[in-house]
Structure formats: C-alpha cells, structure tokens
C-alpha positions in Angstrom: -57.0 -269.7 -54.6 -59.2 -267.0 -55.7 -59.4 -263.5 -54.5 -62.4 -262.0 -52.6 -65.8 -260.9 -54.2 -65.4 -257.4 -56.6 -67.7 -255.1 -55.1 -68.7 -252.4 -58.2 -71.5 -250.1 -57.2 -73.0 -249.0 -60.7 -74.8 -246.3 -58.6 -74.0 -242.9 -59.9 -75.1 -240.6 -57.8 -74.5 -240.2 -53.6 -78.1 -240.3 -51.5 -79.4 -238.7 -48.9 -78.4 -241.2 -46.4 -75.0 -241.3 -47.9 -74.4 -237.4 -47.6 -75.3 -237.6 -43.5 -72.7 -240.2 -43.8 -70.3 -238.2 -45.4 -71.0 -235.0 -42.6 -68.3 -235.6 -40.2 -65.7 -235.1 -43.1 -67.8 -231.7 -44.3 -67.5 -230.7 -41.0 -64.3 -231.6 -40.5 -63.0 -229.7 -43.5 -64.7 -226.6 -42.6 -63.6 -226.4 -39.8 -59.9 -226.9 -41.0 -60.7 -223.7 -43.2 -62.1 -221.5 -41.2 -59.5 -222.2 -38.4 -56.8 -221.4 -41.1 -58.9 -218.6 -42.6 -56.8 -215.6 -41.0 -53.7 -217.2 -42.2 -51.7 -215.0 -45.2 -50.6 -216.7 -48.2 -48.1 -218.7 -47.5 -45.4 -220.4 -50.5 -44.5 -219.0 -53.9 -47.0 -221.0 -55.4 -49.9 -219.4 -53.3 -48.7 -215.8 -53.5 -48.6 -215.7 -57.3 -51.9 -216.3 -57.0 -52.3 -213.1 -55.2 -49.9 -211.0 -56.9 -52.3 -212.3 -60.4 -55.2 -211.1 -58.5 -54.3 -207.5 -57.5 -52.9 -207.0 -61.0 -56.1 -208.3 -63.0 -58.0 -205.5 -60.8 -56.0 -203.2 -61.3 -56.0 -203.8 -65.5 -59.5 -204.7 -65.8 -58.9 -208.7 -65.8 -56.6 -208.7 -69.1 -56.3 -212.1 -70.2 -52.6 -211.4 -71.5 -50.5 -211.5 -67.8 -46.7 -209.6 -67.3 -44.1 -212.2 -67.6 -43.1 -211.6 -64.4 -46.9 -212.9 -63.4 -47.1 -215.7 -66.2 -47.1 -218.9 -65.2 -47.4 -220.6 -68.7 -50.9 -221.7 -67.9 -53.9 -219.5 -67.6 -54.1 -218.3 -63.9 -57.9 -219.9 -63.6 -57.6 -219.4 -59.9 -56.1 -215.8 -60.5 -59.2 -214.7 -62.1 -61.5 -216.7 -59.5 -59.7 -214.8 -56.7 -59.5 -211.3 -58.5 -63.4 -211.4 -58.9 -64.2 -212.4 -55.5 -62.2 -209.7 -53.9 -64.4 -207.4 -56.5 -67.5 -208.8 -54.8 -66.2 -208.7 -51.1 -62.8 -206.4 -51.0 -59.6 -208.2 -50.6 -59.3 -210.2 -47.6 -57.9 -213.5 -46.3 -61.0 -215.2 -45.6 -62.4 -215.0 -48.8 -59.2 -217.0 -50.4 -59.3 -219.9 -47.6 -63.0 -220.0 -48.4 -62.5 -220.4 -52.4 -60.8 -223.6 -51.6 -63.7 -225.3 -49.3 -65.5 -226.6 -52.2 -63.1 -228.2 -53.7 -62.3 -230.2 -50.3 -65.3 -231.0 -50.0 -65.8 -232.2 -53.3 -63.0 -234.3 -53.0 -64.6 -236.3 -50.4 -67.8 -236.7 -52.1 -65.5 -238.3 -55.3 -63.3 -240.1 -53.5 -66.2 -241.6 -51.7 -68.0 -242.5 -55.0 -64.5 -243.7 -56.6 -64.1 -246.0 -53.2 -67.9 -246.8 -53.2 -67.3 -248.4 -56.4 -64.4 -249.9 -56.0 -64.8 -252.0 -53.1 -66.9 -253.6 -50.4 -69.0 -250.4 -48.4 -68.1 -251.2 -44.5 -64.4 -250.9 -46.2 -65.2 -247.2 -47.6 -64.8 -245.0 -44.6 -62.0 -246.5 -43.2 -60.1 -246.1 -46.7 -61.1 -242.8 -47.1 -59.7 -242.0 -43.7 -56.5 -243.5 -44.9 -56.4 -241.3 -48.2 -57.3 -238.4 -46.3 -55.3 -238.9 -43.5 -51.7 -237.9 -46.0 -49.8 -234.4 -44.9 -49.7 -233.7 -48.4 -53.2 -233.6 -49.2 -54.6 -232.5 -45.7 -52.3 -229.8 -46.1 -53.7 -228.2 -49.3 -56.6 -227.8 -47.6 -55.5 -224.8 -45.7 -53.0 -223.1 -48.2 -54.3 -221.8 -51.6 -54.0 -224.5 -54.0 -54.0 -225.6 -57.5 -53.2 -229.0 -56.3 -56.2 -229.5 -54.5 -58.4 -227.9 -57.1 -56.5 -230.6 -59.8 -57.2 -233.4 -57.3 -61.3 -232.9 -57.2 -61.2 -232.5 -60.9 -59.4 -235.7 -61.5 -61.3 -237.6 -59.4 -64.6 -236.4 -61.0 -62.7 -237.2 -64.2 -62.0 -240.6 -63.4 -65.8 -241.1 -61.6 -66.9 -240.0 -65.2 -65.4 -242.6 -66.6 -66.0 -245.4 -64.4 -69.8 -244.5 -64.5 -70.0 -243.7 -68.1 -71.1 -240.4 -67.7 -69.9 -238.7 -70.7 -71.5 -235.0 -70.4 -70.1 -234.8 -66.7 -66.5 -236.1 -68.1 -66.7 -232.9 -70.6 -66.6 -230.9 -67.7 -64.2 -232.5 -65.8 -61.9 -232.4 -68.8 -61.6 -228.3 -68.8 -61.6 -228.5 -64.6 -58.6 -230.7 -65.3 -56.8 -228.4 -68.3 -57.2 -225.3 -66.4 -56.8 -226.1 -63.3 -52.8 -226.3 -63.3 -50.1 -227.3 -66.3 -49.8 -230.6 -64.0 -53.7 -231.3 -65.3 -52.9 -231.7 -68.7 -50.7 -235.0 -67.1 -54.2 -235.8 -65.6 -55.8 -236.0 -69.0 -53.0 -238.2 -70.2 -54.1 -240.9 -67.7 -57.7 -240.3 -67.9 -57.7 -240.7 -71.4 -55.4 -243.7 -71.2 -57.6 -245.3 -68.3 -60.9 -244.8 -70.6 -59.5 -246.3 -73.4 -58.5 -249.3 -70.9 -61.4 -249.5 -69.4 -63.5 -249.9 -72.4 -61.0 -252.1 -74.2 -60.2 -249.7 -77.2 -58.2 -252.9 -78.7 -61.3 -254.6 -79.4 -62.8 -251.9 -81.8 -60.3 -249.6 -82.4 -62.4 -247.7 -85.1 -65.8 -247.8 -83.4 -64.4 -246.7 -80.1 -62.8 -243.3 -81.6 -65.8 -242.1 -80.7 -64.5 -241.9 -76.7 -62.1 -239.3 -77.4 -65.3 -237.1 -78.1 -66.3 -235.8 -74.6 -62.2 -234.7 -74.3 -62.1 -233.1 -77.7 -63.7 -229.3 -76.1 -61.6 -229.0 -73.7 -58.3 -229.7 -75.4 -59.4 -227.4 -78.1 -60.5 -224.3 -76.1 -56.7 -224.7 -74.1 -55.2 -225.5 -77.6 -56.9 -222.4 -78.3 -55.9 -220.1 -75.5 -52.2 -221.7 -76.0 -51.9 -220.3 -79.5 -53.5 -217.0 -78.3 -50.9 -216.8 -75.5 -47.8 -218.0 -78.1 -49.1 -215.5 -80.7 -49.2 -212.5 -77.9 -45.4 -213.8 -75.6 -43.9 -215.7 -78.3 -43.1 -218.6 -75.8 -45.2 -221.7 -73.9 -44.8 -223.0 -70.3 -41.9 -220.9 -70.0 -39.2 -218.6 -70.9 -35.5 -217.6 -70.6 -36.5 -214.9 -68.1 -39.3 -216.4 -66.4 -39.1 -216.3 -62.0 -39.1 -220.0 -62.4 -36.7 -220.6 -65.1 -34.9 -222.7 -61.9 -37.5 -225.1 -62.2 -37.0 -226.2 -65.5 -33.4 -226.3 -65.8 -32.7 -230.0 -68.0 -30.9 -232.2 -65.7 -27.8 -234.4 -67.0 -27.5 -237.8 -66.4 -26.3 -237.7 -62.7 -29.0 -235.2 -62.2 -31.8 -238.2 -63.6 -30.6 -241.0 -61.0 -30.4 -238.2 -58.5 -33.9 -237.5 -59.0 -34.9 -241.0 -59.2 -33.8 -241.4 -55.4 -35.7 -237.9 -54.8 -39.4 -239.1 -56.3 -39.1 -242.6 -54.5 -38.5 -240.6 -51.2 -41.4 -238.0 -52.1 -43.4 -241.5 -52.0 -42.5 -242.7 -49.0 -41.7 -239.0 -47.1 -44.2 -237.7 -44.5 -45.6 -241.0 -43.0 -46.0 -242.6 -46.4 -43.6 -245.1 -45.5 -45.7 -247.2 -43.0 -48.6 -247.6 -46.3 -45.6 -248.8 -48.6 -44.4 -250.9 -45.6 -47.9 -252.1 -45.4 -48.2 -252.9 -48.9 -45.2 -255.1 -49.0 -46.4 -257.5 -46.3 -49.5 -257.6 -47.8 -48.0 -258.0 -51.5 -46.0 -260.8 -50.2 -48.9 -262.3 -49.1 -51.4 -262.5 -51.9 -48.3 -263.8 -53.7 -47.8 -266.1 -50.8 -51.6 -267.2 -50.7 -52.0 -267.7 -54.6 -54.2 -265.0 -54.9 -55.9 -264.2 -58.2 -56.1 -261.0 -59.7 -59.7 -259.4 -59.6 -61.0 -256.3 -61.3 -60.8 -253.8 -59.1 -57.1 -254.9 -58.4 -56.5 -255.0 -61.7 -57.7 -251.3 -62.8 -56.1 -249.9 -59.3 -52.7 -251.1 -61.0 -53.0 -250.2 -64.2 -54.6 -246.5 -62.7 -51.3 -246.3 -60.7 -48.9 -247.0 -63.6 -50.6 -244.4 -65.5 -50.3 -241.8 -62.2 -46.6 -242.8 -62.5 -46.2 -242.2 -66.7 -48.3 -239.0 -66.4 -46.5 -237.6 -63.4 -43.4 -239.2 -62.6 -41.3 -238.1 -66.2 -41.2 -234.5 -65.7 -39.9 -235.1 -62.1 -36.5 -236.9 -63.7 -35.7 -234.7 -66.6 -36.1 -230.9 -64.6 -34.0 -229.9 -62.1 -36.8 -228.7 -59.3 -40.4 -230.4 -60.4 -40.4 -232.7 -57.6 -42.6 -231.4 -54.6 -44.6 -234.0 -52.4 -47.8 -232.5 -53.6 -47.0 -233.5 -57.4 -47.4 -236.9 -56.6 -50.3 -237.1 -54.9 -52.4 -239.0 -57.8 -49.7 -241.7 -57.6 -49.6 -241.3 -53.6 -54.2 -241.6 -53.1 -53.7 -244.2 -55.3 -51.4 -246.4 -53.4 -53.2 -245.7 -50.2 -56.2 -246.9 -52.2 -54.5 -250.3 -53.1 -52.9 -250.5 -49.6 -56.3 -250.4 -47.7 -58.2 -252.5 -50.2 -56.0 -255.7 -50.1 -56.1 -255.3 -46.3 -59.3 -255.7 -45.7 -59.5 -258.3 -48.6 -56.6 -259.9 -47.4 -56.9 -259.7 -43.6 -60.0 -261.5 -41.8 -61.3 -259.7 -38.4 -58.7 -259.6 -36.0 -55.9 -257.7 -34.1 -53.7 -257.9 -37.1 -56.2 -256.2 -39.6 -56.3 -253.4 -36.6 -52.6 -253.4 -36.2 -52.0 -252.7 -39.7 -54.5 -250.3 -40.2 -53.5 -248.0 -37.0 -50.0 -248.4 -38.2 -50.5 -246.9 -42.0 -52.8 -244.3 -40.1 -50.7 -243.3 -37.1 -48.1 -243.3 -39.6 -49.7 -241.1 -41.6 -50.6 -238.3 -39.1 -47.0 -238.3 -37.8 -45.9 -237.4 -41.2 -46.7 -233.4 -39.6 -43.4 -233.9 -37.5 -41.1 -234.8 -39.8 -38.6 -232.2 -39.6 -35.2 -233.2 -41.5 -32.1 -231.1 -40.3 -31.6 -227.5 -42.0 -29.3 -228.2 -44.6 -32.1 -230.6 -46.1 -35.4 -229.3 -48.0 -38.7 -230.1 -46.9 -42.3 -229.8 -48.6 -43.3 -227.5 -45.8 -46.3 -226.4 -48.1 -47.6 -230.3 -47.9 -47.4 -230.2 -43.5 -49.3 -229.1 -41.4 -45.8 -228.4 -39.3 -45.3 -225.0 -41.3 -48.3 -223.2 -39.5 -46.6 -221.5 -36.4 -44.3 -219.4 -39.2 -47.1 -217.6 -39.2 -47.1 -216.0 -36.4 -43.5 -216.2 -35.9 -42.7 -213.9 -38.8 -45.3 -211.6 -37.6 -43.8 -211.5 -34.4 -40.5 -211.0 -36.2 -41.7 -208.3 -38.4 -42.9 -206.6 -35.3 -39.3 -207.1 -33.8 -37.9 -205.4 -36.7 -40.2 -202.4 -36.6 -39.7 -202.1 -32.9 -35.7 -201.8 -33.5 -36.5 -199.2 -36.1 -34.4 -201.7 -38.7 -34.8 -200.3 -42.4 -36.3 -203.7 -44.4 -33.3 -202.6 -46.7 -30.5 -203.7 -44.7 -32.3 -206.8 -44.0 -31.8 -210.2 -46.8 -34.0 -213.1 -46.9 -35.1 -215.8 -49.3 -38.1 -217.2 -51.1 -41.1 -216.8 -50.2 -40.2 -214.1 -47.7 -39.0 -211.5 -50.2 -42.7 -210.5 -51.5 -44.2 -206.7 -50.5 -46.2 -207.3 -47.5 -49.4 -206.4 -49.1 -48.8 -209.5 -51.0 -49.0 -211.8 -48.0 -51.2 -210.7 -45.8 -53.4 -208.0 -47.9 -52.3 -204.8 -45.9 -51.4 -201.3 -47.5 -47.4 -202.5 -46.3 -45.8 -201.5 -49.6 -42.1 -202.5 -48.4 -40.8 -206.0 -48.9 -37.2 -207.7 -47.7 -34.4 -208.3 -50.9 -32.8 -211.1 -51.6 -30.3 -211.8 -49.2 -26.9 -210.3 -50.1 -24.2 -211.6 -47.7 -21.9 -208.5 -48.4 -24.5 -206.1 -48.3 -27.4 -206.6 -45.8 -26.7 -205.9 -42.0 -29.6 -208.2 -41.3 -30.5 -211.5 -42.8 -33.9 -213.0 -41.8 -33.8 -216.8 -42.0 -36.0 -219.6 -41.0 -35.8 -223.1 -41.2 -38.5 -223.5 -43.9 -36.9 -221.7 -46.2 -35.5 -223.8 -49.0 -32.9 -221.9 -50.8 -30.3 -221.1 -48.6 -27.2 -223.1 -49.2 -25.8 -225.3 -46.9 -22.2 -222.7 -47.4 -25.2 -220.1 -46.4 -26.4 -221.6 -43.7 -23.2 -222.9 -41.9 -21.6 -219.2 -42.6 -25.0 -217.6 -40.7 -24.7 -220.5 -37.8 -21.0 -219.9 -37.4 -20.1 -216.5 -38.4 -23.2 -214.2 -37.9 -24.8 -213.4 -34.7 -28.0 -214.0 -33.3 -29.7 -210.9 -32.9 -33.0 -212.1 -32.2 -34.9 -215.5 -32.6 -38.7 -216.9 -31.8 -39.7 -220.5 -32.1 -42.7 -222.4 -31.7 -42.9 -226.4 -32.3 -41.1 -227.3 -35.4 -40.8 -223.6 -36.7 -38.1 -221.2 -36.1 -37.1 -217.9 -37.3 -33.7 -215.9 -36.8 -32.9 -212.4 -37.1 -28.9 -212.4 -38.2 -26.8 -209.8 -37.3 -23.5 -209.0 -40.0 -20.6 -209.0 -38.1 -19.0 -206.7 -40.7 -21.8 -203.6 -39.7 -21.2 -204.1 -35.4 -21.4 -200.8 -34.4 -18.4 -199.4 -32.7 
C-alpha cells in the first residue's frame, strides 16, 4: 500500500497573500514581547548577555572579553545589545524587542520549511503544533541565543531545500555566531545538503557544495585563532563560571544522561507528540505503508538533529537543558503532524489526536516537579510570576532594613541588581553560605540547591517571610544560629 501524494512547493519566496496568512502569528508574537517587555533578564544565560553589554560600553566594544565574561564563542548578541543601548540608553524594552525578529522569522521559515514539505491545508495546523512547545514559546520572551540559533537554522535548511546558495552563505555565519551549539547546526546542515543532493553519486563534482559554507567557517576559524592566540584556550577554561558544565562524565554519568535527554524529549507536554507518534508509527507499519520523500528526508533530518546535538548532552556533566534539543524536538513535532494528517482521513480521531498533542503541549507550562528535582524553568512560561515575586521580596528585604550581606542565595539570583533589571542598584546577594548568612533567599526555581540544602532550610531554618503566586514561590530563611535574644 502506498503512502499519500508528496507535496514539494518549489516556491521560494512567501507572497502577499501568504504574509496576511501568516498575521495572526505576527501578531501573536508581538504581543507576547511587548507584554514581557518590562520583565528583567531572567537565567544565567540571559544575564551574561547583559553583564557583556555594559562592559563593551564601558571599553569601547573590545573584541577580546574578561574571562569572567567569555563564553568561548563571540558574544554576537553582546555586541547587538551593547550598540542598541548606545542608540536608545539601557533599558528593558529595547532587549525584549531585539528578539522579535527572530520570532518572527521563525514563523516565516518554518512556514516555508512546512509549505514545502507537505500538503498546504496541513501547514497551519502543524505549525501550531511546532509552535505550540514550552520550550520554544518560551524563548520568545527571555533573551535568547536559542531562538536566534533556531531562525538561522531554519533559513539554513530552507536554503538548502530551495537551492538558494547565496542566502545559505548567510545563514551559515547566522548559524556560527549565533551560539557554540550552531556550529552542531552546520554539522547537520552540511550533512543534510550532501544528502539531499546525493554526494555519493559524484563525489568529486559535488565538492563544489561545500562552497557557500566555506566563509563562514573561515571568518569563525579565524576569530577562533585570534581568541586562542589572545586567552590561550577555546570553549573553555580551568577557571571559567561554567567550568560545571563541562565536567567529563564517567560511565555511570553517560547512561545517567541517556535517561536525562530521553526525558528532555518527552518533558513539558512533549510526551502526548511521542505518544502520538507511536500509534501512528504502528500504524503505517500496520497499513504497509511506503516510505515517501518527505518522510524520508524528515528522518534522516532528525537523525542528524540527534548526532549534531544529542553527543555533547552524554559526555558533559550539565549540557542538557530542554532548549538544546529543540531542532530534534520541531522536528519530531513536524513528523508527528505530517503522518497524521497523512495517515488519518477526516474524522473525530484525526481531531482527537491533534487536540491531544496540542492540549498536551500547552500544559507543558504546569509542569512543576517537586523541589528537590530541576526544572528548565527558562523553557516555561511557569517561571514568569518570579518576577514579581523577587521584586516584592527585594522590597521586603529593604523594608526590614536587612543588609544583602547577611543574606545567601544561588544562581541566577546572586548578580548586582543593575544587572537584572538595569537600575543604578550596585549591591548583589553572595552565594549562600549556610554558616555564615543570617538570611538565605530561596525559590523553587532555583537549580543548585542540594536536596541536603533544601531539606536543612525546610526543616531547620525558619520562615521569615514568603510570597507565592501560581507555580512560583520565594522564601526568605531565617538562621536559627543568629535569633536574636
């Protein structure tokens, strides 16, 4: 029994009519940001970003960073940032704004990709599906490299599919300085080219595809051998803040982190799309389905997603975050929807499954595991009241004349204010120090507390103050040891 009709719009470019079709999501995603526009930044990730920025205006945009500021890659969204705040001043809404483009260009490429790919009454409903993750909804309101990464490798892989070679040179150095993570991008890029144009036909007179990759790899080549010739080390060093991250796990460590990326995959909602997937797996196996084109290359794109992404996730200790995976995660959605509506006729089921991988999806903002387990809460859309609640905490703090050095924490909480929300607040909260601090300020998004840590504050300490709102609580600890007598 064959499969259904491959549906491969050659077209390259989106039309008028296609972009009024494509409004709801533009409006949709800037509303999202400018909603989210007061918000400060928010995980480590996003606050390097602004601790980059404030340096590179204060030292004239150096291109060689402190080591304390280096993140092995060069900090393209630093430098994006720092020049903006030279045009407008430093403020909050200029950073959630940066990032608009980007989400919006992610829907006009995932709409071409899908538009391409597959049948166009199916495209909007998959695109809702894709859309639809925590993960990548999330990114949208936080200052991310991740989403930046995504557009560009979608544009990559549109460049490719369409044969547009001058566009692909572009989306090549988008990819490379986007994040260290886009250099895995190019990996399966460059693999799905070569796939797609069958390299093992003519080996020799197909060299010539590497071309359009071959000035972007050189100019980050370049500025890699610049940056080893100025530090003396690449990626990362013996001192770096995220030395942690790229600790070499031992062989427990690997099949522990096995079990940690195959519930990254199915974490958040994603487990109703894999669920999904299986029934529908079973049956096109069941049916004697034949393999098309378009199921074809959305297989081989996925094993690439998982050899490009999935390795460094096994051998280091802490590379392992939802929003790593979210090639390998768009691209299982992709599958998912397209075999449904190839699969399914009309009919309740089709709508059954589809509301189930979509409800699913959404409810993926309220999962909230107990304390003593880590959660992505920079891929929800659950971590927004901490917001306000460590404002109102802050507040607390002031009002009880509490000195912010006799008060602990953990990352990302331990930054100088000015940091996070752009005021002239020079003080900042140490790491916590259970012999030493009076005061520890906890919440339950934050990571790095051990579970010892956390049953000794639940247990031991006492509750001096604490706000919550929704899923998002915040507790002011008091030290037993300093009670005032």
């Amino acid at each position: 029994m064959s499969a259904a009709v491959t549906f491969h719009n050659t077209q390259d470019t989106v039309s008028k009519r296609e972009y009024y079709t494509l409004l709801p999501f533009f409006i949709f995603y800037t509303l999202i940001v400018v909603l989210s526009s007061h918000h400060p930044f928010f995980w480590d990730k996003d606050l390097i970003f602004s601790k980059i920025a404030y340096w590179l205006m204060d030292n004239k945009f150096r291109l060689v960073l402190p080591d304390a500021l280096d993140t092995g890659y060069f900090p393209t969204l630093g430098y994006l940032l720092a020049f903006a705040w030279l045009i407008t001043g430093k403020n909050l809404f200029v950073m959630h704004i940066i990032m608009l483009p980007f989400s919006i260009g992610i829907v006009i490429q995932l709409y071409r990709f899908l538009r391409y790919t597959m049948d166009r009454h199916f495209v909007i409903p998959v695109m809702i599906l894709v859309l639809a993750d925590t993960s990548l909804i999330t990114q949208n309101i936080v200052f991310s490299t991740d989403l930046v990464m995504i557009f560009f490798l979608l544009l990559s892989l549109n460049s490719v599919l369409h044969n547009n070679r001058i566009m692909l040179i572009a989306a090549v150095f988008g990819l490379l300085f986007s994040h260290m993570r886009g250099a895995m991008g190019i990996v399966m890029i460059g693999l799905f080219d070569l796939y797609m144009n069958r390299i093992w036909e003519r080996p020799l007179r197909k060299l010539t595809l590497i071309l359009p990759y071959a000035p972007g790899i050189v100019v980050f080549l370049a500025y890699t051998v610049f940056h080893y010739a100025q530090k003396g080390w690449i990626g990362y060093h013996e001192n770096s803040p995220w030395i942690g991250c790229f600790e070499r796990v031992n062989t427990m460590g690997f099949f522990r982190n096995i079990i940690i990326v195959a519930w990254r995959l199915v974490d958040f909602g994603k487990v109703f799309v894999i669920a999904v997937l299986i029934f529908l797996g079973y049956r096109f196996f069941k049916q004697r389905h034949r393999f098309d084109k378009t199921l074809s290359d959305l297989l081989v794109l996925i094993l690439l997603s998982i050899l490009a992404f999935v390795p460094s996730a096994l051998i280091y200790k802490v590379l392992n975050s939802h929003r790593y995976f979210l090639p390998i995660t768009i691209l299982i959605t992709i599958l998912t929807g397209y075999l449904l509506f190839m699969l399914i006729p009309r009919g309740k089921i089709r709508k059954a499954l589809y509301l189930i991988m979509l409800i699913g999806l959404l409810s993926g903002n309220f999962w909230i595991y107990p304390d003593t387990i880590a959660i992505g809460w920079d891929a929800t859309l659950a971590h927004i009241p901490y917001y306000a609640l460590r404002d109102k905490m802050i507040e607390y703090i002031d009002s009880r004349n509490i000195s912010f050095s006799d008060v602990g924490t953990e990352v990302p909480n331990n930054i100088p204010l000015k940091y996070y929300d752009l005021s002239d607040d020079e003080r900042f909260f140490s790491i916590k120090d259970f012999n030493r601090h009076k005061y520890i300020f906890y919440s339950n998004i934050y990571n790095t507390f051990t579970d010892e840590e956390i049953k000794t504050l639940k247990e031991n300490w006492l509750v001096d103050k604490e706000f919550r709102r929704l899923l998002v609580r915040v507790t002011l600890y008091r030290n037993p040891s300093f009670i005032e007598k």
